[in-house]
BALUMDREN-28164 format. One record per residue (C-alpha): y, z, x; residue number from 0. Coordinates in Angstrom, 1 decimal. Layout:
% residues N
+--------+--------+--------+-----+
!      v !      w !      u !   k !
+--------+--------+--------+-----+
!      Y !      Z !      X ! NUM !
...
+--------+--------+--------+-----+
% end
This chain:
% residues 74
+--------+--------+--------+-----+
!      v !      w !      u !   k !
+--------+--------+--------+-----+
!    0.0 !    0.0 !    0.0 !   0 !
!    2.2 !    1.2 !    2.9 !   1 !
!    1.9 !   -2.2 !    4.6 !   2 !
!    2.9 !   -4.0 !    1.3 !   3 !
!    5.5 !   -2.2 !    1.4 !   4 !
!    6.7 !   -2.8 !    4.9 !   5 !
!    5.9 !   -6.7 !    4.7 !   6 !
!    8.4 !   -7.1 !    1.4 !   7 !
!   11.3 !   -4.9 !    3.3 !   8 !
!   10.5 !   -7.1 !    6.1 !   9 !
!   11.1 !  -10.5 !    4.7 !  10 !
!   13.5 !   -9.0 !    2.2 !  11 !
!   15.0 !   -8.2 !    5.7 !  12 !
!   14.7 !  -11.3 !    7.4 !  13 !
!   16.2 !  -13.5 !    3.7 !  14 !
!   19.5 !  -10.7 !    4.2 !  15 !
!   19.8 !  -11.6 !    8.0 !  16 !
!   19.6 !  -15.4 !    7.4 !  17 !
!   22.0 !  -15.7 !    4.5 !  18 !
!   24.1 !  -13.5 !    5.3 !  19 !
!   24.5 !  -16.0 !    8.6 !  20 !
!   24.6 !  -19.2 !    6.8 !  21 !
!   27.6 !  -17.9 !    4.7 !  22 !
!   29.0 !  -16.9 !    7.9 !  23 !
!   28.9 !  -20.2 !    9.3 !  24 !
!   30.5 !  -21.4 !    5.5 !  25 !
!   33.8 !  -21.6 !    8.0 !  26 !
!   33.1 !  -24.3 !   10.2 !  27 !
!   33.6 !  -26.5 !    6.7 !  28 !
!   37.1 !  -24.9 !    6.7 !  29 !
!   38.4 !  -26.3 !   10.3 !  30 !
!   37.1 !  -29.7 !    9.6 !  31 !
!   32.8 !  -30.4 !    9.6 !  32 !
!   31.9 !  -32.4 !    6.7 !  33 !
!   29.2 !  -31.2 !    5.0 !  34 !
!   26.6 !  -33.7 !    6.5 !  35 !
!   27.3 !  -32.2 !    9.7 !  36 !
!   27.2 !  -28.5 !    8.3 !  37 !
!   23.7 !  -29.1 !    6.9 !  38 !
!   22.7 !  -30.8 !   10.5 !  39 !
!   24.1 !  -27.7 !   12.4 !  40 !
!   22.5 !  -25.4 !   10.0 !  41 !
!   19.0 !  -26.7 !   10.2 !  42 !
!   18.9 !  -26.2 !   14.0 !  43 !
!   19.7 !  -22.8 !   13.8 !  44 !
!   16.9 !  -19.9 !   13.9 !  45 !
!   19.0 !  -17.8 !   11.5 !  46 !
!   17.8 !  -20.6 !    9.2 !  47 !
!   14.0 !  -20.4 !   10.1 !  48 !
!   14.4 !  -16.6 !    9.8 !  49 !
!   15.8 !  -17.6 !    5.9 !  50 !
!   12.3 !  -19.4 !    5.5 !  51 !
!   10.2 !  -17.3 !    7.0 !  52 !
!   11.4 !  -14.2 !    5.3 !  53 !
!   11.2 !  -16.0 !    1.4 !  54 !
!    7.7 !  -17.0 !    2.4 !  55 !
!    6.9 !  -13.3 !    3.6 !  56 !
!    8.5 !  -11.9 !    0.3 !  57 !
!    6.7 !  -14.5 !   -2.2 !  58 !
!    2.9 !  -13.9 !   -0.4 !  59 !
!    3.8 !  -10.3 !   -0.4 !  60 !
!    4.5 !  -10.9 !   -4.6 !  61 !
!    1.7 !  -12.7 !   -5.5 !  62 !
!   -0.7 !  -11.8 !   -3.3 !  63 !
!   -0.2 !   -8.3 !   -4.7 !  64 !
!   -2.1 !   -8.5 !   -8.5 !  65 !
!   -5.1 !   -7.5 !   -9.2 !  66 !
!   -5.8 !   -4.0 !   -7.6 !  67 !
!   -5.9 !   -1.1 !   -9.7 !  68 !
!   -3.4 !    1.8 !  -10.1 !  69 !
!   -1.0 !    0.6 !   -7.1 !  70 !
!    2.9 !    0.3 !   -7.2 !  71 !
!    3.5 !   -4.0 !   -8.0 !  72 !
!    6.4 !   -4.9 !   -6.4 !  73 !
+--------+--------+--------+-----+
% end
């Protein structure tokens, strides 16, 4: 249960880290990117991969938690 647990703060973790990033980098539209190039700078970023890795984590930890008897669901 504990590890549940840890895995969903985890990659709840990891989704707060890389979107809190990408809005960061929102400014580079403001001093003259277009949005072509924003989405090209973005994608070779690890903030981004950490964005993708964590909503992977959080959605196996969801579903792959059903089925067992008297446990917390998350």
């Amino acid at each position: 249960m504990f590890t549940k647990i840890f895995f969903f703060l985890f990659g709840f973790g990891l989704i707060v880290i890389g979107s809190s990033v990408l809005i960061m980098y929102l400014n580079l539209l403001t001093i003259g990117y277009s949005f072509s190039d924003y989405v090209n700078f973005i994608i070779r970023r690890p903030e981004f991969y950490y964005l993708i890795v964590g909503f992977i984590i959080l959605t196996l930890t969801i579903i792959l938690s059903g089925g067992e008897k008297y446990e917390l669901y998350l």
